[in-house]
C-alpha positions as CSV (number, residue, x, y, z in Angstrom):
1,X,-60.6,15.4,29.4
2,X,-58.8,18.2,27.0
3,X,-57.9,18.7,24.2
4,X,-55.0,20.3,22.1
5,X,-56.5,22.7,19.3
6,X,-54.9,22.4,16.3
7,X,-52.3,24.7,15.1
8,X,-53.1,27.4,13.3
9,X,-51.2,28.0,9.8
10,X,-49.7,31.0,9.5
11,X,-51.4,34.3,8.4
12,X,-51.9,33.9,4.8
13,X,-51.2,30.7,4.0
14,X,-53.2,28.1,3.7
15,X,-53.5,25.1,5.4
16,X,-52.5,22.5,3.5
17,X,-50.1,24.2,1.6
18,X,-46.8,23.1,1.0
19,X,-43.5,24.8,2.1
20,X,-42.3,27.5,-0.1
21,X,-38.5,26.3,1.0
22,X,-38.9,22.6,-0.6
23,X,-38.7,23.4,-4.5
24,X,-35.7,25.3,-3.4
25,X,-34.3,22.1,-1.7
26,X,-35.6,19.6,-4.7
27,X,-33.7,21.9,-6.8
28,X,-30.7,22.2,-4.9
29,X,-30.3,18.1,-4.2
30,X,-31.1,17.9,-8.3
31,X,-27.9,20.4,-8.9
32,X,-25.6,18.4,-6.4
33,X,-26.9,15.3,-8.3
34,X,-26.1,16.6,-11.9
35,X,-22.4,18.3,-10.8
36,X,-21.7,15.1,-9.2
37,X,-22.6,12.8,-12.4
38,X,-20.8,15.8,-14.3
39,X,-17.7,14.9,-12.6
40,X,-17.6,11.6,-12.5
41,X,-18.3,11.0,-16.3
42,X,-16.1,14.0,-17.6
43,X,-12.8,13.3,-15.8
44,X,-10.6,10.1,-14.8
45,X,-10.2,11.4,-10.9
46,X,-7.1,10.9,-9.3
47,X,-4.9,10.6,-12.4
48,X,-1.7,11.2,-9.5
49,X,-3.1,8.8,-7.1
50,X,-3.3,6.4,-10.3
51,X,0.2,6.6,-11.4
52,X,1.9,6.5,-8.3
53,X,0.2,2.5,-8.3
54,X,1.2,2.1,-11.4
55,X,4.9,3.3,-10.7
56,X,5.0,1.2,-7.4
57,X,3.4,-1.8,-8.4
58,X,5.3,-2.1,-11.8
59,X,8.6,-1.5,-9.4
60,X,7.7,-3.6,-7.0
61,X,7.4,-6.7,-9.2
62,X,10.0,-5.4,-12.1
63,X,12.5,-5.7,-8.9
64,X,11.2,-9.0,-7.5
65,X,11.4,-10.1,-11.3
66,X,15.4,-9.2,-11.3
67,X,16.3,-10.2,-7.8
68,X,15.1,-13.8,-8.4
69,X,16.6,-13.6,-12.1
70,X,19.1,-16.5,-11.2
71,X,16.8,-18.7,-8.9
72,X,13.4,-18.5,-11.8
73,X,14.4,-21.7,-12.6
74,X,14.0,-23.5,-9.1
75,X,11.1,-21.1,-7.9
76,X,8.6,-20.9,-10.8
77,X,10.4,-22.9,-13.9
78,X,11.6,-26.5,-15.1
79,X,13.3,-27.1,-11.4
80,X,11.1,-26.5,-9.1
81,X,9.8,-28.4,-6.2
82,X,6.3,-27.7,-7.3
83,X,6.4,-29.6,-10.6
84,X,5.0,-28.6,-14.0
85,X,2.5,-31.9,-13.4
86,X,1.5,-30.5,-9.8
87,X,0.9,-27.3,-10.8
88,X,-1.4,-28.6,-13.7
89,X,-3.9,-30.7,-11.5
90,X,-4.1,-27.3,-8.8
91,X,-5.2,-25.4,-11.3
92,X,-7.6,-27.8,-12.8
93,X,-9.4,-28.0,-9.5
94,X,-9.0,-23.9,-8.7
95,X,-9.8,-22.9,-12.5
96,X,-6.7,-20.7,-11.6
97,X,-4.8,-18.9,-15.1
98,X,-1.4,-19.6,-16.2
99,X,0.5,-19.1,-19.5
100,X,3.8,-20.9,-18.2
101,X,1.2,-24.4,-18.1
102,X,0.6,-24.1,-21.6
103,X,4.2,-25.9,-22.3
104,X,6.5,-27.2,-20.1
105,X,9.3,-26.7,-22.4
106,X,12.2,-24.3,-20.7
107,X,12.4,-21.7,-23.9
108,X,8.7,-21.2,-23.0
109,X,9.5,-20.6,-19.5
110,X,12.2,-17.9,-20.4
111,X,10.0,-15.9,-23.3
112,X,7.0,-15.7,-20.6
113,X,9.5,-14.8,-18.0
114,X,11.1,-12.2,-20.0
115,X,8.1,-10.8,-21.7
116,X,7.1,-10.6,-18.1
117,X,10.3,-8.6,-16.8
118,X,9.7,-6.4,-20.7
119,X,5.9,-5.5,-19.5
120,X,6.6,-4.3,-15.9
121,X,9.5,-2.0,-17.3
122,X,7.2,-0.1,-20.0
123,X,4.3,-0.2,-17.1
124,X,6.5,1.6,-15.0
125,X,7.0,4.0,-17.9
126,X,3.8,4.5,-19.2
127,X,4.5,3.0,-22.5
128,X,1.5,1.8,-24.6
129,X,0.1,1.5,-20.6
130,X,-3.0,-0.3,-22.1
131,X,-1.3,-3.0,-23.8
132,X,1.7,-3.0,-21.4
133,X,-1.2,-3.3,-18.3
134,X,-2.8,-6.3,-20.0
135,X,0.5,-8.2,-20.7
136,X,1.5,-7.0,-17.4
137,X,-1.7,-9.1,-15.7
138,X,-1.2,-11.6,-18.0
139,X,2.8,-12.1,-16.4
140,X,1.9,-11.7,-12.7
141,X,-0.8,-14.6,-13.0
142,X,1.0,-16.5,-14.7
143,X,4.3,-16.6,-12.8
144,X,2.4,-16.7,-9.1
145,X,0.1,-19.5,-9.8
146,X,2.8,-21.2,-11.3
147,X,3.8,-22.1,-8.0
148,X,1.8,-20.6,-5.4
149,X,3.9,-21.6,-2.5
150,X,6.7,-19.1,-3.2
151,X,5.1,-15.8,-2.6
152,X,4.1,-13.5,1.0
153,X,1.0,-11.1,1.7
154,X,2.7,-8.8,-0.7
155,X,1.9,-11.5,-3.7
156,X,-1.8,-11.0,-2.9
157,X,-1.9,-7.4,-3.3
158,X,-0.2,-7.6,-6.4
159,X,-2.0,-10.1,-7.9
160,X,-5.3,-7.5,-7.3
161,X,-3.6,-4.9,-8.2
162,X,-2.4,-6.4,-11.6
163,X,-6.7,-7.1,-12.7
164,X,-7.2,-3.5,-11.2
165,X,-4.7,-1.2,-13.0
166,X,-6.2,-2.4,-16.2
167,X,-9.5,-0.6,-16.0
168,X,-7.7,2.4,-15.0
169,X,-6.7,5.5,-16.5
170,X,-3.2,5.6,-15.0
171,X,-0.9,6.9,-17.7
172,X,-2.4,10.8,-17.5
173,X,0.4,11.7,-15.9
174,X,4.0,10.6,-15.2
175,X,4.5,8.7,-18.4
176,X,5.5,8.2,-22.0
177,X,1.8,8.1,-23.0
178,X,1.4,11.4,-21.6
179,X,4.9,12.8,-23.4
180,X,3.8,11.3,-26.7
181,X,0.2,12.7,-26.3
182,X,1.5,16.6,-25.4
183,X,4.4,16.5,-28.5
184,X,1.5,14.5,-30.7
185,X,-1.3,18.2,-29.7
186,X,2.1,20.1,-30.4
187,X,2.8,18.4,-33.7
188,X,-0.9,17.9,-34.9
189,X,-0.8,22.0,-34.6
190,X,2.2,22.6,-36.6
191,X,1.1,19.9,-39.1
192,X,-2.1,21.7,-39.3
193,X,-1.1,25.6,-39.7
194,X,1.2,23.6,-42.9
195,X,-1.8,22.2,-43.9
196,X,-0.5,18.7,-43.5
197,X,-2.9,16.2,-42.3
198,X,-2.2,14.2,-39.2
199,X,0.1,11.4,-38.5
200,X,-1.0,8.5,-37.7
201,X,-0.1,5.9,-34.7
202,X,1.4,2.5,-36.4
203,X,2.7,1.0,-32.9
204,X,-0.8,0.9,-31.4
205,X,-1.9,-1.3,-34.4
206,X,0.5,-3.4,-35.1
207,X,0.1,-4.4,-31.1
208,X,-3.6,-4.8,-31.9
209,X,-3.5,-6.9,-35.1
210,X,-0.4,-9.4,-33.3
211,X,-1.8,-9.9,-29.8
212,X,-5.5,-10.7,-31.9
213,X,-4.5,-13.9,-33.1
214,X,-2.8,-15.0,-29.9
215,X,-5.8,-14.1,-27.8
216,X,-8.0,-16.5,-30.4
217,X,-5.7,-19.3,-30.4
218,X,-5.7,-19.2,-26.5
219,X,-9.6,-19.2,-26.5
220,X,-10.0,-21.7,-28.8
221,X,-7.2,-23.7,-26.9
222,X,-9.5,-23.3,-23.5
223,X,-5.8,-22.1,-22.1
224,X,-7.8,-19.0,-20.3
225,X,-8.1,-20.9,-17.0
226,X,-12.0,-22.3,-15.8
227,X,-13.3,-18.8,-15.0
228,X,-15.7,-17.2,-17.1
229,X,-14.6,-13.5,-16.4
230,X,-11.1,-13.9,-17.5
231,X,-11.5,-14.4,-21.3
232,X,-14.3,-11.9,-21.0
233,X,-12.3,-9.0,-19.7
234,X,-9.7,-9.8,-22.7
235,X,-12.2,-10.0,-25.3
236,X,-13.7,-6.6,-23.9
237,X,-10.2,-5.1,-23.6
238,X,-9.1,-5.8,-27.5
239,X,-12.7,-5.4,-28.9
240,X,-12.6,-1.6,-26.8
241,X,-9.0,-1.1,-28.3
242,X,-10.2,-1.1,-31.8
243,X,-13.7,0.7,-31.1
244,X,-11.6,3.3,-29.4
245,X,-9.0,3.3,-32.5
246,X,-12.0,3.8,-35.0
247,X,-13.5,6.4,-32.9
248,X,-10.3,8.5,-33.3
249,X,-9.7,7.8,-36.5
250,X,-13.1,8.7,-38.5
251,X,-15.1,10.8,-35.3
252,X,-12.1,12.6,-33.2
253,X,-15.2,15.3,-32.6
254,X,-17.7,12.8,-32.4
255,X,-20.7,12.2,-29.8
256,X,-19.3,7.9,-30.5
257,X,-15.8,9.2,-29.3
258,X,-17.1,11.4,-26.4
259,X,-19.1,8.5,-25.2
260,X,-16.3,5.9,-25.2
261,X,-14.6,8.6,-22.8
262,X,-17.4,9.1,-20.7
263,X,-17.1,5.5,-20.2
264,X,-13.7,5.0,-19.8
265,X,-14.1,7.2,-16.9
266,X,-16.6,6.1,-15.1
267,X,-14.6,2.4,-15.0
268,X,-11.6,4.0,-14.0
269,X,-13.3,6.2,-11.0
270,X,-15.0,3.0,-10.0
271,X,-11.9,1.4,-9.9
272,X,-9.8,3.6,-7.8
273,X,-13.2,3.2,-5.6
274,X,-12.3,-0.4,-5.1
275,X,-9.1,0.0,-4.9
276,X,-9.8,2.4,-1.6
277,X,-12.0,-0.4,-0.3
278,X,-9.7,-3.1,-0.8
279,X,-7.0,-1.0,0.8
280,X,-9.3,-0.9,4.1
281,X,-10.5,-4.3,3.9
282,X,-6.8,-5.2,4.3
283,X,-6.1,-3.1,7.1
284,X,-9.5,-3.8,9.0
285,X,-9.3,-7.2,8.7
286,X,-5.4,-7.1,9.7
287,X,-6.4,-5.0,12.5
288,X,-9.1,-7.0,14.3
289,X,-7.6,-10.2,13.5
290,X,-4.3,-8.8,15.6
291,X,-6.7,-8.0,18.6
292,X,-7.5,-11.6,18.9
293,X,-4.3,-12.2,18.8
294,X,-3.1,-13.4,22.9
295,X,0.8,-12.1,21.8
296,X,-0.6,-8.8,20.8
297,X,-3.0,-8.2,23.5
298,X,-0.3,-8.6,25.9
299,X,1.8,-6.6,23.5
300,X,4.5,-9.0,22.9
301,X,3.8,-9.9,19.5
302,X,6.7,-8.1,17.9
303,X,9.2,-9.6,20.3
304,X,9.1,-13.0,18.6
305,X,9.5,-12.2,14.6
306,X,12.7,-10.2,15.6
307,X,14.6,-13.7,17.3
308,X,13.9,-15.3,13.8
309,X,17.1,-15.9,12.3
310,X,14.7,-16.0,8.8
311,X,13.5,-12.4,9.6
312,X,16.7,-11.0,10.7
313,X,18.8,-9.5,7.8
314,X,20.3,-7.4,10.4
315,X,20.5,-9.3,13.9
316,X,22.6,-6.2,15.8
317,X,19.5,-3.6,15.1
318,X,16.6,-7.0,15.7
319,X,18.3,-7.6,19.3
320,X,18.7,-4.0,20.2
321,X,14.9,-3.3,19.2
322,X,14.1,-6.4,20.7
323,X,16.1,-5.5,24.5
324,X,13.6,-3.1,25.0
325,X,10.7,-3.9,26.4
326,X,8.3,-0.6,26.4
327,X,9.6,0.1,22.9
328,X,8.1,-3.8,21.8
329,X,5.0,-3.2,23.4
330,X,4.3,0.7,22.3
331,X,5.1,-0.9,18.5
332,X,2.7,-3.8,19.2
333,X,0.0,-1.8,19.9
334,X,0.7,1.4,17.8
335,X,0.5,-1.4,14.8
336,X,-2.8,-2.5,16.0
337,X,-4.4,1.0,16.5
338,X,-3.8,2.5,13.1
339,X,-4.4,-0.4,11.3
340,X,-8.0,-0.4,13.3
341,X,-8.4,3.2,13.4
342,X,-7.5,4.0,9.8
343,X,-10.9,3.1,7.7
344,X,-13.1,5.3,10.3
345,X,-10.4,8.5,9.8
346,X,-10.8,8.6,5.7
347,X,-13.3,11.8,6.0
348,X,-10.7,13.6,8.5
349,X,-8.0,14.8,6.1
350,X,-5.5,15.9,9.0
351,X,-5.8,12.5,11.5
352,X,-6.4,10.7,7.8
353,X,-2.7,11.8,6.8
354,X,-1.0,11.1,10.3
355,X,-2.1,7.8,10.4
356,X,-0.8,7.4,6.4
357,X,2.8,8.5,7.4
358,X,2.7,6.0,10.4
359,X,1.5,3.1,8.1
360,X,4.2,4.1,5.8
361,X,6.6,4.3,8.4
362,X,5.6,1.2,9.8
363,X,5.6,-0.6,6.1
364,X,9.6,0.5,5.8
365,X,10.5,-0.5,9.3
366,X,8.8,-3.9,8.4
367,X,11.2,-3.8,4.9
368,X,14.5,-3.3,6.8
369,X,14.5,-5.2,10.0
370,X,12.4,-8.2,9.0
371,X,13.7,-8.4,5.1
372,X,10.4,-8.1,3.5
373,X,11.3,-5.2,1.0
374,X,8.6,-6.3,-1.8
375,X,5.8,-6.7,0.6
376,X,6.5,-3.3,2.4
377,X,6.8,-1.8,-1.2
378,X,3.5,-3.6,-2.6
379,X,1.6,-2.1,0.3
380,X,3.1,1.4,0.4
381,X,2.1,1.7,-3.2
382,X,-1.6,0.9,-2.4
383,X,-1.3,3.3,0.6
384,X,-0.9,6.3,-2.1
385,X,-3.9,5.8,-3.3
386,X,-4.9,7.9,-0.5
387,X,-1.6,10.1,-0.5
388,X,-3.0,14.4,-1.1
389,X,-3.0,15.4,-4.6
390,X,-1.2,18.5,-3.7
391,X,1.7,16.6,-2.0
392,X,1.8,14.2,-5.4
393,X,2.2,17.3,-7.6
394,X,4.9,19.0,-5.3
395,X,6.9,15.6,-5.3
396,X,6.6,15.6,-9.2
397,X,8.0,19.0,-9.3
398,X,10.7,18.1,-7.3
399,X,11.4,15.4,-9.1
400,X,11.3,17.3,-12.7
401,X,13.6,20.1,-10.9
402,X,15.8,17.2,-10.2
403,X,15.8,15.6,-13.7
404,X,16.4,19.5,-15.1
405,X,19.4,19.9,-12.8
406,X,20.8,16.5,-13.8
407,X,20.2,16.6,-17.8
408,X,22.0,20.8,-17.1
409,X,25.2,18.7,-16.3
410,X,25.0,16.6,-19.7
411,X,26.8,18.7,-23.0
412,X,23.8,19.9,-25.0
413,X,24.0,19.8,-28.7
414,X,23.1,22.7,-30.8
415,X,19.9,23.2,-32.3
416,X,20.0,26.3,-34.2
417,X,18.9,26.3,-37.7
418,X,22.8,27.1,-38.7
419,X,23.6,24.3,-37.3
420,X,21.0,21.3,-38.9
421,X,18.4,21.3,-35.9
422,X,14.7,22.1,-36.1
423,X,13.3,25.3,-36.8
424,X,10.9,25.9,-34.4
425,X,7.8,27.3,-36.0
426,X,6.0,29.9,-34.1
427,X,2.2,28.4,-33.0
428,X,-0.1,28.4,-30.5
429,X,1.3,27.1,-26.9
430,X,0.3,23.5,-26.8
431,X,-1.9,22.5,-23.5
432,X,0.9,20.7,-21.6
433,X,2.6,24.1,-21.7
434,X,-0.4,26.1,-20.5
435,X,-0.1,23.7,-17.6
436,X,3.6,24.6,-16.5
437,X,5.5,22.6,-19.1
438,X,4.6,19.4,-17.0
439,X,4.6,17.3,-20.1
440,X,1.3,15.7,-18.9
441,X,-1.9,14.9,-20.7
442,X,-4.8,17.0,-20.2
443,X,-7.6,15.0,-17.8
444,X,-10.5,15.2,-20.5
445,X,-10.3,15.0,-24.3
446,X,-7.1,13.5,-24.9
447,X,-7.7,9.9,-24.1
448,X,-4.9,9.5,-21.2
449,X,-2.8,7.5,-23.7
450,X,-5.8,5.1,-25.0
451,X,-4.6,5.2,-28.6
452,X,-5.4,1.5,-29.7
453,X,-4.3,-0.6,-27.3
454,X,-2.0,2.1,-26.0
């Protein structure tokens, strides 16, 4: 029997000591750590990503909103099938929320409806995005569980969407917030060299102090719905409005002001977290649930929504997809790859991209030959949550280049000081111009628009 001698250390070292490389690699994972907590608590990531959902989604229902404008009545209001009474005792038993079941009284029905239409419209502007966000959620619960039997797939994603976009700092760029905040630093500087102190925000409060007593009377009324996180998120969301208000107000410099933005960042970067994982989960679960599917195994499943006179806006282009056999079945199956495939290809930028052009592609085939524009609009705007940055800022520049060439055809009025306009006074460049003249708010300091409640 033998026996392996032990290894020897090597030449001056001794045995037991430890590796000279490990403090190096403690210190290293410590760094990593610390840059990583640095960057999630000093920015709101993704402030493009974030206002292209807040664009689409605000579209998507602003349009559904105004296409059904002359059928409210019979789909969510007074006439409908699913009566004011019926839609009471659902949402007794589901603790669902709904401000149209406070009264069944038709004004009601048209001031929610058009405060609903009023919200979407600023959201998709980036007006006062906080308060515009909240009434915004308010209006898309309220309308769909009204009568929950009138929506699609599309309904559900915007109903998430809605709770989602309210903890999110979504109005950094591509908004009114944004403008107001850039001319506000621009002003604030010229007010400053004159000595002049500051001017202060009166729309912010005034939406504080009105939508106060309306959020009480609605707590004390128990018209919140049966869940307890509801009335707590609202609560949070006006009693945050006002900290943040008196933060800017009395500290603008203040360790209580930087730590309500440290905050504010960490929910919004945990947000756009679950919104990637919800945006899986409904393609995983779409995907797998296909492959069980018989008609798409056998790749025929496309064959049959296409002979549906209900999903056929345009019958001609439905029957001449339909003819073709190889073209159903490579469509079948492309749809249940990608959908599949797409979760595992996140950490592959290139095959991640391919696959969000084909699910795009697939979502505006879907909008024009089966006549499902809102739900291929809801789901393209989740998609760009993954969309590049650097295709996001190229589309905005092409987009201001087209708004530049547009306004160049309008007559401009003069501005000179000859003629009555504003002298311009001659200080520093403003930070929205060190950035290009984008007219966007700068990612850390500024607040992204959260004046109070805006």
């Amino acid at each position: 029997m033998t026996t392996t001698p032990p290894i020897a250390p090597p030449a001056g070292r001794p045995a037991h000591a430890p590796d000279p490389g490990t403090p190096d690699r403690i210190a290293a994972a410590g760094a990593a750590l610390a840059r990583a907590l640095q960057r999630i608590t000093a920015c709101a990531l993704g402030p493009y990503q974030s206002a292209v959902i807040r664009i689409g989604f605000a579209a998507t229902y602003l349009f559904f909103l105004l296409r059904e404008l002359p059928h409210r009545h019979e789909l969510y209001g007074p006439d409908s099938p699913w009566h004011w009474d019926l839609a009471r005792r659902l949402t007794a038993g589901n603790d669902a929320f709904s401000v149209l079941l406070w009264s069944d009284s038709t004004l009601w029905f048209e001031a929610v409806y058009a405060l609903t239409v009023l919200s979407a419209a600023a959201l998709l502007l980036g007006w006062r995005t906080r308060t515009m966000s909240v009434l915004f959620m308010v209006g898309v619960l309220s309308v769909q569980n009204r009568s929950v039997f009138m929506g699609d797939g599309g309904d559900n994603v915007i109903h998430l969407m809605a709770i989602y976009l309210v903890l999110t700092r979504c109005a950094q760029v591509w908004s009114l917030d944004a403008r107001r905040a850039a001319r506000g630093a621009e002003r604030g500087a010229e007010r400053g060299a004159a000595g002049l102190p500051p001017r202060r925000d009166v729309v912010g409060p005034v939406l504080w102090a009105v939508l106060g007593p309306v959020l009480l009377g609605a707590t004390l009324m128990d018209g919140l719905g049966g869940t307890w996180w509801f009335p707590v998120l609202l609560w949070i969301l006006w009693l945050s409005a006002a900290a943040w208000w008196a933060a800017e107000r009395y500290a603008p410099r203040g360790q209580q002001r930087a730590l309500l933005d440290v905050l504010a960042n960490l929910v919004h970067n945990a947000t756009l977290v679950v919104i990637m994982v919800e945006v899986c989960l409904i393609y995983a679960t779409a995907g797998w649930y296909k492959i069980q599917g018989s008609r798409w195994q056998d790749g025929t499943a496309l064959f049959y929504p296409l002979k549906l006179d209900y999903f056929t806006p345009w019958p001609a282009l439905s029957d001449v997809l339909a003819s073709s056999g190889l073209m159903v079945m490579v469509l079948t199956y492309a749809t249940v790859i990608v959908q599949v495939a797409f979760p595992f290809t996140l950490f592959n930028r290139r095959i991640k991209n391919v696959l969000l052009v084909m699910m795009i592609g697939e979502h505006a085939g879907i909008a024009l030959l089966l006549g499902l524009p809102f739900f291929s609009m809801a789901m393209i705007a989740a998609d760009a949550v993954f969309l590049p940055t650097v295709f996001l800022v190229w589309l905005g520049g092409r987009a201001a280049l087209g708004r530049q060439r547009l306004l160049g055809w309008l007559p401009r009025r003069s501005r000179s000081p000859e003629a009555g306009g504003p002298q311009q006074v001659p200080t520093a460049r403003s930070a929205p111009e060190e950035r290009g003249g984008t007219g966007e708010a700068p990612p850390h300091g500024s607040g992204g628009g959260h004046t109070l409640v805006g």
